[in-house]
C-alpha positions in Angstrom: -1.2 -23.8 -138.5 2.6 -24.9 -138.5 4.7 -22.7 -140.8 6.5 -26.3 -141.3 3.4 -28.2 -142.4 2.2 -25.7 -144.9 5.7 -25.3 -146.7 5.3 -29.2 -147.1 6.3 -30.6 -150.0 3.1 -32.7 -151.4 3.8 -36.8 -151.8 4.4 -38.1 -155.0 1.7 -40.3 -154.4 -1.0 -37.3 -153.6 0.4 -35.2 -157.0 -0.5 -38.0 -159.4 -3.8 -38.0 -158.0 -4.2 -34.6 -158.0 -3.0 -33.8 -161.1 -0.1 -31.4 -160.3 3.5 -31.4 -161.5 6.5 -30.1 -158.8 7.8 -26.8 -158.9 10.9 -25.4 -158.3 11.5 -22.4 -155.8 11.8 -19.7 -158.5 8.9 -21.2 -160.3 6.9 -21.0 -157.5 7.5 -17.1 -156.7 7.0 -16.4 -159.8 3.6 -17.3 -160.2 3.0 -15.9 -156.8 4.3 -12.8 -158.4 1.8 -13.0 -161.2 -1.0 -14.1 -159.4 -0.5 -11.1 -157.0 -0.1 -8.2 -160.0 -3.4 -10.0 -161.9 -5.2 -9.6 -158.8 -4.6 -6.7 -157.1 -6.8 -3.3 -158.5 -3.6 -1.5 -159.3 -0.3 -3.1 -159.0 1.8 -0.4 -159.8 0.8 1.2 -156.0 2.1 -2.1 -154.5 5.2 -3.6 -153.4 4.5 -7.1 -154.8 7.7 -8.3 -153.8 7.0 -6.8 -150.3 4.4 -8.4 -150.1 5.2 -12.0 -150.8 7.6 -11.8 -147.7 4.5 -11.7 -145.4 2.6 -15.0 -144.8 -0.7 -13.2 -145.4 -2.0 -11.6 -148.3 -5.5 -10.5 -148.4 -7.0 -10.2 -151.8 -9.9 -7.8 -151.6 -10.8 -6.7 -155.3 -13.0 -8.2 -157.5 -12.8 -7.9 -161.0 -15.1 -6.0 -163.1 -17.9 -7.5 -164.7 -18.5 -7.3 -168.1 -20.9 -4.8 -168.8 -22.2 -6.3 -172.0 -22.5 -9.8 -170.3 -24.1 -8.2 -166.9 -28.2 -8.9 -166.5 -30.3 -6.3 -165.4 -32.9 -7.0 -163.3 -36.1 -5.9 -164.6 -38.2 -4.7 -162.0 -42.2 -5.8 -162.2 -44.2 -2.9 -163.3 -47.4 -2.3 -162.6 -50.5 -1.0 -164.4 -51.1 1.9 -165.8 -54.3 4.1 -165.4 -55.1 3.2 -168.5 -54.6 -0.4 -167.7 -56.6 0.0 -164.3 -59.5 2.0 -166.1 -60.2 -0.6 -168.5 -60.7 -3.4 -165.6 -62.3 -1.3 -163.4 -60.3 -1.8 -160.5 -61.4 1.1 -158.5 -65.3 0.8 -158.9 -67.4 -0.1 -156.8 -70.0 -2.8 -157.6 -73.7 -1.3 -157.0 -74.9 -5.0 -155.0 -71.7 -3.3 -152.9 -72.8 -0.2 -152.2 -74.2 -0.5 -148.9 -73.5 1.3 -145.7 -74.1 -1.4 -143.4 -70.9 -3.6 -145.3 -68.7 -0.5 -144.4 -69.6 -0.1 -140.1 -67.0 -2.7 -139.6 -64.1 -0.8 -141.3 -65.4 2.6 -139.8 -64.7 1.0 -136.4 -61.3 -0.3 -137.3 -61.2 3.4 -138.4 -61.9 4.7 -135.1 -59.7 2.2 -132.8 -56.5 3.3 -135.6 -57.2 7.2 -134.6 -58.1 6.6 -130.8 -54.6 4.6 -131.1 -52.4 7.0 -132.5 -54.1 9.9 -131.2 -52.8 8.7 -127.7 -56.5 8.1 -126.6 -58.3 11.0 -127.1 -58.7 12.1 -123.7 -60.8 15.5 -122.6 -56.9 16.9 -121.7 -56.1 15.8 -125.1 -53.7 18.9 -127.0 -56.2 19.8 -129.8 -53.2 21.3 -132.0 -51.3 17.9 -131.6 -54.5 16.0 -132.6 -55.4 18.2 -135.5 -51.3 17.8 -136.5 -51.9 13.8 -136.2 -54.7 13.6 -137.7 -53.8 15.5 -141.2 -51.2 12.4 -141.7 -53.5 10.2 -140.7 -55.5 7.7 -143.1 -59.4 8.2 -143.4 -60.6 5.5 -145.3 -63.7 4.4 -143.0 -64.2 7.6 -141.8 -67.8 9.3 -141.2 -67.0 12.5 -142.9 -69.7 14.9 -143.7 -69.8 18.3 -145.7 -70.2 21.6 -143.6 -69.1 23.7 -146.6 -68.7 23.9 -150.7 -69.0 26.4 -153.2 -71.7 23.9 -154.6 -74.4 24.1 -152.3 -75.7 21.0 -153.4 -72.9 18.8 -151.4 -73.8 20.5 -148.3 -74.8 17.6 -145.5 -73.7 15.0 -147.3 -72.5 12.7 -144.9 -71.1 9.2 -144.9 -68.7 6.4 -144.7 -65.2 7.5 -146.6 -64.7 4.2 -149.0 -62.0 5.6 -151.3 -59.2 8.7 -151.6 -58.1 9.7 -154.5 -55.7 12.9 -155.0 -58.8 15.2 -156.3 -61.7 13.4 -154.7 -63.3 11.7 -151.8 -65.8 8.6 -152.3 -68.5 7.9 -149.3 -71.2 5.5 -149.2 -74.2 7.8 -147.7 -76.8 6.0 -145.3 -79.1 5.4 -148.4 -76.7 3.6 -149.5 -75.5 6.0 -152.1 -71.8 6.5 -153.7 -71.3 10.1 -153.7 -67.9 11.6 -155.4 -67.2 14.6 -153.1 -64.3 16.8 -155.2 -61.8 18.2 -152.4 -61.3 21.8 -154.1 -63.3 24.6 -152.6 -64.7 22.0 -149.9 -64.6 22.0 -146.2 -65.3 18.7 -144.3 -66.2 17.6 -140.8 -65.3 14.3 -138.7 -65.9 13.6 -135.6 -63.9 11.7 -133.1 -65.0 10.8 -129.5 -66.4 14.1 -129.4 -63.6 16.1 -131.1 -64.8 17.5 -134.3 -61.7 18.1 -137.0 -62.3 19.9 -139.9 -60.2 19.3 -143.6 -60.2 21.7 -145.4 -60.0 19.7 -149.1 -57.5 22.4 -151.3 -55.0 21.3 -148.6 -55.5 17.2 -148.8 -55.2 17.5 -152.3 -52.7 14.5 -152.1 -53.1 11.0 -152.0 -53.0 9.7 -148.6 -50.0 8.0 -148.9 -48.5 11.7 -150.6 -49.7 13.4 -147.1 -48.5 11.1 -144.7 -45.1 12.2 -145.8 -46.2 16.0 -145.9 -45.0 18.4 -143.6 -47.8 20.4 -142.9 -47.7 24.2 -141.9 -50.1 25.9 -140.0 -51.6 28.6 -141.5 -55.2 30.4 -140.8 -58.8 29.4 -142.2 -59.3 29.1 -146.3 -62.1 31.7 -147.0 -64.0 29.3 -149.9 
């Protein structure tokens, strides 16, 4: 833009409309003045007068807000375990506890692992699966017991429904919900012919806890 046309004066006709009375030169510069010390974050660093001999001036500080006036935004918050105990958010109807309703999430189970397993070939690296698949989410996995210092859970085999931090849920092919407790337990899945075992003391996370995990590889857990 012309220097000319911006320094301008405005016609008579335009300042009635607008409002606005004419200033004189040292008027002028010194509201410049004022307006430049008000908005800069610390004047006294500046050369205001310096300044005002440049044609631009660019104004980067923003005023503090009020801290009184200032809204805090009030993030959501979610239920408590109370809260979800009480409506029963986690259980499992009975009419729902069928093996049959889970087949179709065991096979989305198995296409997820055959995917990030890199296909599971017979050349496969075992220690890089085993390393994959302790991240790895195993809700609709067949998992089965192979050993517990309760004897009683021993063969126990079924579809994984639910993971919790202390426990495993699976729907058994009687159509049973057994709680499985991951402490002192050892369990088996099978993938495409690799068998994995977990050994429970160590996913004693939630899954989304362990796929953050760094995991370090250490011998067998004598139970």
């Amino acid at each position: 833009m012309d220097d000319a046309l911006v320094r301008t004066r405005i016609p008579a006709e335009l300042m009635v409309d607008l409002g606005v009375e004419p200033q004189t030169s040292s008027q002028a510069a010194a509201f410049t003045e004022a307006f430049l010390n008000n908005s800069l974050q610390d004047p006294s660093r500046h050369d205001v007068k310096n300044m005002l001999s440049h044609k631009a001036v660019i104004l980067g500080h923003t005023r503090p807000k009020d801290e009184k006036n200032r809204r805090k935004k009030k993030r959501a918050k979610g239920l408590n375990a109370r809260q979800k105990k009480a409506m029963k958010i986690y259980q499992i109807k009975t009419e729902h506890q069928r093996y049959e309703l889970f087949l179709p999430l065991h096979e989305l189970w198995r296409q997820y692992i055959i995917d990030l397993c890199g296909g599971l070939k017979a050349n496969s690296n075992p220690q890089s699966v085993q390393q994959k698949l302790v991240k790895a989410d195993f809700h609709g996995a067949i998992i089965s017991v192979v050993r517990s210092k309760c004897p009683s859970y021993v063969g126990t085999e079924g579809i994984l429904v639910q993971e919790f931090k202390h426990v495993f849920k699976i729907i058994t092919k009687e159509n049973k919900l057994k709680v499985i407790p991951k402490r002192n337990s050892v369990f088996a899945v099978e993938i495409n012919g690799f068998v994995s075992n977990i050994y429970g003391n160590k996913f004693e996370q939630r899954a989304s806890e362990r796929s953050a995990k760094k995991f370090k590889v250490r011998g067998t857990i004598d139970l």
